[in-house]
Each structure stands twice: as structure tokens, then as C-alpha cells.
C-alpha positions in Angstrom: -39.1 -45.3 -52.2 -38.6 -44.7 -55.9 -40.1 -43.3 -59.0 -39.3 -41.9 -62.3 -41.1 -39.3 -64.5 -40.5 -37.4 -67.9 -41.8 -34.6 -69.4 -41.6 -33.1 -72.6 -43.3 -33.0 -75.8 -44.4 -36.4 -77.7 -45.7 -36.8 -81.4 -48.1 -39.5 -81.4 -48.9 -42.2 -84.2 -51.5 -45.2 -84.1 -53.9 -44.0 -81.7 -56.6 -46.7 -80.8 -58.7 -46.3 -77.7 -59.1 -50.2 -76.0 -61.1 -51.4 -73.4 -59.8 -53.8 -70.5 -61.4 -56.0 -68.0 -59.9 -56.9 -64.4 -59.4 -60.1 -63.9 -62.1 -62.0 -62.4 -63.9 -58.8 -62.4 -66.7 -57.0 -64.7 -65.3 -53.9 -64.3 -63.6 -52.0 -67.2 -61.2 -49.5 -67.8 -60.5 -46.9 -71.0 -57.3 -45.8 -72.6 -55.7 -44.9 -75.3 -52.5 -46.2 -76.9 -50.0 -44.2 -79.5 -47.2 -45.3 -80.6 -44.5 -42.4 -80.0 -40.5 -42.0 -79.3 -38.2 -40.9 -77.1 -35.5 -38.2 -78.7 -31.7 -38.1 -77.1 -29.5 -35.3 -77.2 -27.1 -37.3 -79.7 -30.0 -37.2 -82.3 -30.7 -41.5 -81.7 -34.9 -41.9 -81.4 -36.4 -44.8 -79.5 -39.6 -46.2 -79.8 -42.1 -45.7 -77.0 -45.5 -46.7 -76.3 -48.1 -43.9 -74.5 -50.8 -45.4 -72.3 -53.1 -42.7 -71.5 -56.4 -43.4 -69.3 -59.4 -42.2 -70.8 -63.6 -42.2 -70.4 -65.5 -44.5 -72.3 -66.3 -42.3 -75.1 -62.7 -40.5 -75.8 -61.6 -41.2 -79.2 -57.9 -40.7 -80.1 -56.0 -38.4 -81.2 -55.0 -37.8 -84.9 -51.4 -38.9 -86.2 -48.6 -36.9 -86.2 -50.6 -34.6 -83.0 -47.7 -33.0 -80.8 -48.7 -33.1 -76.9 -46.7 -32.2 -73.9 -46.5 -34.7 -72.1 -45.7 -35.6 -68.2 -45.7 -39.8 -67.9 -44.2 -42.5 -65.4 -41.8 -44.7 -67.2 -40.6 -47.9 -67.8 -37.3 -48.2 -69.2 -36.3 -52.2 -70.4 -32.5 -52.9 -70.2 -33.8 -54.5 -74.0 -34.6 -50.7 -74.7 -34.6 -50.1 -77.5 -35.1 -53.4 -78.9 -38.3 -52.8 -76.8 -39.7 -49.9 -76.2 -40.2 -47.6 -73.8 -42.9 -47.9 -71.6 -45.4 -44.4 -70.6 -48.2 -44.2 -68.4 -49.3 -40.7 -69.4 -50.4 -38.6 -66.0 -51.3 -35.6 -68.5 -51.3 -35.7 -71.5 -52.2 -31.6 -73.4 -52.3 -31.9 -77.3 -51.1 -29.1 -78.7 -54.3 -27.7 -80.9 -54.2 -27.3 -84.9 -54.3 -29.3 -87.7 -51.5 -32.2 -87.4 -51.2 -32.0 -91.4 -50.8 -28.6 -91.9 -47.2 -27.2 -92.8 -47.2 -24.8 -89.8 -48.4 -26.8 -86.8 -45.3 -26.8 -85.0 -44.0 -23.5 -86.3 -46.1 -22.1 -82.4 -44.5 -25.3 -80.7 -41.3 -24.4 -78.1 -38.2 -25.5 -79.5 -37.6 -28.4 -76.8 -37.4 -31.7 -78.9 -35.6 -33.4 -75.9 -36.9 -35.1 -72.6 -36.6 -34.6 -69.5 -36.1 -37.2 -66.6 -36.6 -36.7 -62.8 -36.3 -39.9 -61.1 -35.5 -41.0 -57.5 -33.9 -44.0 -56.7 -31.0 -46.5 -56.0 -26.8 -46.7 -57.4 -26.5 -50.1 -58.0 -23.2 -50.0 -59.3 -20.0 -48.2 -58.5 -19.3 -44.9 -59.9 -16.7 -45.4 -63.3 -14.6 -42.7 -65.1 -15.7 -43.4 -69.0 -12.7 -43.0 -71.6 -12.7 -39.0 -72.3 -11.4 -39.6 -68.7 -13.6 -36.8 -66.9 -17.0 -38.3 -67.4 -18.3 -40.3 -64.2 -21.1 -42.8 -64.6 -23.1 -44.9 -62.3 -26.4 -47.1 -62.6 -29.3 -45.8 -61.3 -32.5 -48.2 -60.2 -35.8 -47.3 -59.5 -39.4 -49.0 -59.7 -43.3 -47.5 -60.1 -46.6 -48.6 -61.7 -47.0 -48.6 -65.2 -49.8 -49.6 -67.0 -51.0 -51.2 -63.6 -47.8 -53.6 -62.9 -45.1 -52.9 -61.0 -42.0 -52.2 -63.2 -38.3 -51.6 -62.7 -36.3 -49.0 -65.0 -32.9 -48.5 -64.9 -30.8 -45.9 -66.5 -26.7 -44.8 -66.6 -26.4 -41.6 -65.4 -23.4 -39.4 -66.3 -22.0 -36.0 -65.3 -18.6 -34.3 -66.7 -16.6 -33.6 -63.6 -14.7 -30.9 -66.0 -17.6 -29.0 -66.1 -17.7 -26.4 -63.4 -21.2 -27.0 -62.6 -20.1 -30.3 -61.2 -16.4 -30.0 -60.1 -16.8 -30.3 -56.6 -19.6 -32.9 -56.9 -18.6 -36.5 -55.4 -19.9 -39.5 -57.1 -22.6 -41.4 -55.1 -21.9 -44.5 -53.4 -23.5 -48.1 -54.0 -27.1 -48.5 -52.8 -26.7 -44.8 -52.0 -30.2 -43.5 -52.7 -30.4 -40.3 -54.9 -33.0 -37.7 -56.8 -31.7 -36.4 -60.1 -32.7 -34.6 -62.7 -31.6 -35.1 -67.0 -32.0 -35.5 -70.7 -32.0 -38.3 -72.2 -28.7 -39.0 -74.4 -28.3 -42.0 -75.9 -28.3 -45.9 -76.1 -26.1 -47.8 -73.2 -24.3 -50.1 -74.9 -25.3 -53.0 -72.6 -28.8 -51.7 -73.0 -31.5 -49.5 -71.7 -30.5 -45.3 -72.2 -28.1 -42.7 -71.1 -29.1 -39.8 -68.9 -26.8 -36.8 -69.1 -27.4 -34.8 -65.9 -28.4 -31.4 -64.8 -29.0 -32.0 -60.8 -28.5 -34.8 -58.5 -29.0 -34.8 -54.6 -27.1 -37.2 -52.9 -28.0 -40.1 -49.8 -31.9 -38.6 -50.1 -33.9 -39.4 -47.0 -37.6 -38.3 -45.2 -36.9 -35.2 -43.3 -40.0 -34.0 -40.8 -40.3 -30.3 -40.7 -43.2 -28.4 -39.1 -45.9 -27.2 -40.7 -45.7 -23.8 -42.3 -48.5 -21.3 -43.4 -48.5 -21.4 -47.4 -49.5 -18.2 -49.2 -51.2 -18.4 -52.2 -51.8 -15.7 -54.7 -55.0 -15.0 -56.9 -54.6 -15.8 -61.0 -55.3 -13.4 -62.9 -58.9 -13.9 -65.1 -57.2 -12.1 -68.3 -54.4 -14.2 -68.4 -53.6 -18.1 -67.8 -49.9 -17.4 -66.7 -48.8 -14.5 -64.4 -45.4 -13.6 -64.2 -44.9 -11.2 -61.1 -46.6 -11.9 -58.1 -48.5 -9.1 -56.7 -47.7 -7.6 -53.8 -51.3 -7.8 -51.3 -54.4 -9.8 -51.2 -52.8 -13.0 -50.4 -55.1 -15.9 -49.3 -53.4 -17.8 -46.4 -53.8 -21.6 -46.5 -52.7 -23.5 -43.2 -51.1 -27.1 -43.8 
């Protein structure tokens, strides 16, 4: 039981849609491939490469287009000697004209990536040199770009911080869900994550099932901030 997704926004480069047959088979699928990066906190970029599924007819998207982005990820310990491996699940350009001065001037300030992944320590935790700073390897495997792939990042908390002062470090072959940014180059290979969340020795817990509410959108507006307060719809799970 693992996986690993990020999120954030991508600007994409070399777009070429390509057409692959199974093996042994006649059957054929569509993507499209861009050549993009990953940007760390500490201001290093590492190349990437964006696989995106696609119909027959799509037709890429121009250079230098900004989309937010939520892919599964590869992540070579030869990263980033090699990059970066996405399999985009959606993929939203942002509109407007890649050349123009202004396009991103609308675009969030959030040049960084997020990383939510769940999986195995497959090292013991270590205190790093500033003496505070615990970090431990984290192991986890998915499907990307239809084989089965293994990623493993170094993920690293500042005990210092309050945020994480009464957080133990996880055990070996503990499995565990976290949540970060991308920071930097390992050393040794493959990238950094600096944490924001982590839950410890994760396992499948049964719980009944609950009656879900869902509220109505509003047809004015795509994003509603306060939910109202009557004409719930009630789904049963």
C-alpha cells in the first residue's frame, strides 16, 4: 500500500502529442509529453517530464503555458541526472497568451510543490549537522506512465520547531502518510522533502458507514465559501 502525488503549478516546454501501441496489441493510446521542472524551496530546479493522456485529436499546449497540475510521480535516486517522472491525473492550463508580459501577473504566488505520499521508512531516523533536524528515507511505489515504479525521497522535519517538538521519529519499515515541499537535491541522490504533516504506523481502519451531506453549488459562482445553512441533499454511503 503506497503512492505518491504532487500538485502545484508546472510551466511546460516541448509539447508533442505521441501515439503508442500495446504490445502484441492494435490498440492505441494518446498523450502528450512536455518537458517541465520541479522547483525546491532552496531555489535548485530539476528537470521533469509530464505525461498527460489525451484523445486522438488533442494537440499540445504552447511553450512557456503555466498549468496546475496534480500528477503521480516517479522520483529516480539518479534525480536529477534524470528527471522526474509525472503522470498528470489533471492537468488545468492556466488561459492567456504564454508570450505576453502579464500572463502570470493573475497566477497565485505558489512557485513550489507539494508532495503527499504514503509509504515505507527504510532507514533509521538521523539527526543532520544543525543538530535539530531529523531525517529518514521514505519508499513508496505506483504506476507511472503504465510501469510500476519505485520513488524514494529524504524527508526532514526541525524538531526545534514547535510544530514538531513532541513528534517522535518513525521507526524502520514503519509505514507512514506525509505531506511537503520539495527542498532540495539529496546528496546521495534523488530530492529532499521538508515536511508539513506526517502520520505515523498508518493502517486500514473499518468504520461504519455514515450519511454524507452534500450541499448545492451555487450557478453564479464556481467556488462558495460559506456553506448554507438548509436544503441539504443527503447521500447514503
Amino acid at each position: 500500500m503506497s503512492a505518491t502525488v504532487v500538485f502545484g503549478f508546472f510551466v511546460l516546454a516541448n509539447g508533442d502529442h505521441v501515439k503508442t501501441l500495446r504490445a502484441g496489441s492494435s490498440t492505441a493510446t494518446y498523450h502528450c509529453v512536455y518537458e517541465t521542472t520541479i522547483q525546491c524551496t532552496s531555489s535548485v530546479v530539476v528537470p521533469a517530464m509530464l505525461h498527460v493522456y489525451s484523445p486522438f485529436n488533442d494537440v499540445a499546449l504552447p511553450d512557456d503555458t503555466v498549468a496546475f497540475v496534480c500528477a503521480k510521480v516517479c522520483i529516480p535516486m539518479t534525480t536529477p541526472c534524470d528527471p522526474v517522472l509525472l503522470e498528470g491525473i489533471c492537468v488545468m492550463a492556466v488561459l492567456g497568451n504564454p508570450s505576453s508580459d502579464n500572463y502570470e501577473s493573475g497566477i497565485p504566488n505558489f512557485p513550489h510543490l507539494m508532495i503527499v505520499g504514503l509509504g515505507s521508512v527504510t532507514s533509521p531516523a538521523r539527526t543532520l549537522t544543525d543538530g535539530m533536524s531529523k531525517a529518514f528515507d521514505v519508499v513508496s511505489s505506483d504506476y507511472v506512465q503504465d510501469t510500476k515504479m519505485v520513488s524514494t525521497v529524504c524527508c526532514v522535519f526541525d524538531s526545534a520547531c514547535p510544530q514538531w517538538s513532541k513528534t517522535p521519529v518513525p521507526n524502520q519499515n514503519m509505514t507512514v502518510f506525509y505531506v511537503g515541499w520539495f527542498a532540495d537535491v539529496v546528496s546521495t541522490g534523488g530530492l529532499h522533502v521538508e515536511l508539513e504533516s506526517i502520520a505515523l504506523n498508518v493502517g486500514v481502519e473499518s468504520r461504519p458507514s455514515v450519511g454524507t451531506s452534500v450541499s448545492p453549488v451555487s450557478k453564479k459562482r464556481k467556488f462558495v465559501a460559506v456553506a448554507p445553512k438548509e436544503g441539504y441533499a443527503r447521500l447514503s454511503l
